[in-house]
C-alpha positions in Angstrom: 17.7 -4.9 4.4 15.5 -1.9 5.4 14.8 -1.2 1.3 13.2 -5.1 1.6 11.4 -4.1 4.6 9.9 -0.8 3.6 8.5 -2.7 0.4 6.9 -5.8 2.1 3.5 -5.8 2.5 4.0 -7.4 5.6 5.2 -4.5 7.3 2.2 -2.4 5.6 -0.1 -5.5 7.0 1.5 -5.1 10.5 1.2 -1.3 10.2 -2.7 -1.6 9.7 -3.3 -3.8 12.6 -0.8 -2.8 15.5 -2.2 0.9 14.7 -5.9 -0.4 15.1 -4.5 -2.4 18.3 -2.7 1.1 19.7 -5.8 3.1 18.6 -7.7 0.7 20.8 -5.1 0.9 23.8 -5.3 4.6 23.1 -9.1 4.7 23.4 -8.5 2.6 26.7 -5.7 5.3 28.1 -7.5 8.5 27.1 -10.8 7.3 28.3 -11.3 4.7 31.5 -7.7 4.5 32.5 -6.6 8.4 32.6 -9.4 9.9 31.0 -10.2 12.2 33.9 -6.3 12.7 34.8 -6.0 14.0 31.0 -8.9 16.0 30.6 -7.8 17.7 33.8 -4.2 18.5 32.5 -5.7 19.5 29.6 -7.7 22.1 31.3 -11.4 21.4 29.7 -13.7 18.7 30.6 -15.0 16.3 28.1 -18.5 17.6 28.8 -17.6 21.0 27.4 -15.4 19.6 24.3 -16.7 18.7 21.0 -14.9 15.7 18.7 -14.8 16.3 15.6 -13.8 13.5 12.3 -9.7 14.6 12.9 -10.0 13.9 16.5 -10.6 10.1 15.8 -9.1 10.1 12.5 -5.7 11.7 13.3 -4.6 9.1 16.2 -5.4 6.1 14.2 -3.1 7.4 11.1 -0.3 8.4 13.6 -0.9 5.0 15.4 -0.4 3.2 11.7 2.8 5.2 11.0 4.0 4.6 14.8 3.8 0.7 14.4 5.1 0.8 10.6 8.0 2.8 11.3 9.0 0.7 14.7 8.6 -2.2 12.7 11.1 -1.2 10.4 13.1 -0.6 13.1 12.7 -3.9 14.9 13.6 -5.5 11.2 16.7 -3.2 10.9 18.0 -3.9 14.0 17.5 -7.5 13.8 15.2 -8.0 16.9 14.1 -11.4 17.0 12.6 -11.8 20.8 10.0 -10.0 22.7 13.4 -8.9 24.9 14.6 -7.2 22.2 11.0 -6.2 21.5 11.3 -4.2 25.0 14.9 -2.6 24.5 13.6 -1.4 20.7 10.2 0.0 22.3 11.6 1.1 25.4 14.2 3.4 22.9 11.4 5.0 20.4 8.8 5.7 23.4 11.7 6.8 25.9 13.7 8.3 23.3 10.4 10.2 20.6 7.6 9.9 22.2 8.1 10.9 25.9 10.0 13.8 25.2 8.0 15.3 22.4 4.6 14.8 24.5 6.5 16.4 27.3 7.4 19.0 25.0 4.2 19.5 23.5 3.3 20.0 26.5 4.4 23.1 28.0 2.3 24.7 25.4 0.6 28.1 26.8 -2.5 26.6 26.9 -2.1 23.1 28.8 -3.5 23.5 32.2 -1.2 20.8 33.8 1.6 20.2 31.3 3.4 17.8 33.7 0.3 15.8 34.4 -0.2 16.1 30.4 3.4 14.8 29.5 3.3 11.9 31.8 -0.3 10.6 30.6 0.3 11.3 27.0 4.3 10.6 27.3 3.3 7.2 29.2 0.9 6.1 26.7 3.6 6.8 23.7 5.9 4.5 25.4 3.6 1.6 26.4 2.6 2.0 22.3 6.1 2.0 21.4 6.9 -1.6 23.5 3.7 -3.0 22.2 4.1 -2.3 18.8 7.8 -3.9 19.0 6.5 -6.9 20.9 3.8 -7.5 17.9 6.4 -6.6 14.7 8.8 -9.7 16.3 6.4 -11.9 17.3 5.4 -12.4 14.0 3.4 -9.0 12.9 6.7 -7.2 10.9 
């Protein structure tokens, strides 16, 4: 079953636009919601930083391989409703992406790692239920 689903263009079609929809939640999280909680974690203000190609770049290719991988998750397990949706997102963002954004975290240089791995922690798991809730609503 998961040799079927890592093959159908589906799941490559789902991949495309659940990572532009996280990108866009992203954008959301990082800027108006906890913009200013994040760039105080992270020690500099956005004033003083400069963005370069990766900085837009690398979140929408991990965003793409989030949703394409938790879709073929969804599929494996056989999750059907947007119930299961929420127990298979509630796994990958609890289970990967909290703890490696708290990890991450505690890096020498992160002002307020805490603050850092709950913003950046909260957003992977919010991705991680979304993305499930689009794969079995019809997007995987």
């Amino acid at each position: 079953m998961t040799d079927v689903l890592l093959l159908d263009p589906r799941a490559w079609l789902f991949a495309l636009l659940a990572g532009v929809t996280l990108f866009v939640l992203g954008a959301l999280w990082f800027t108006p919601l906890f913009g200013a909680v994040w760039d105080r974690a992270v020690g500099v203000p956005r004033s003083e930083s400069t963005f370069t190609p990766g900085y837009y770049v690398a979140p929408l290719v991990g965003s793409a391989a989030m949703a394409y991988v938790t879709a073929v998750l969804v599929g494996a397990v056989g999750a059907r409703t947007v119930t299961d949706a929420l127990v298979v997102g509630l796994l990958v963002g609890a289970g990967v992406g909290v703890p490696v954004s708290v990890t991450n975290a505690f890096s020498p240089r992160t002002a307020r790692p805490l603050v850092y791995g709950v913003v950046t922690g909260g957003f992977h798991l919010v991705s991680a239920v979304v993305a499930s809730a689009i794969a079995v609503t019809g997007g995987g």
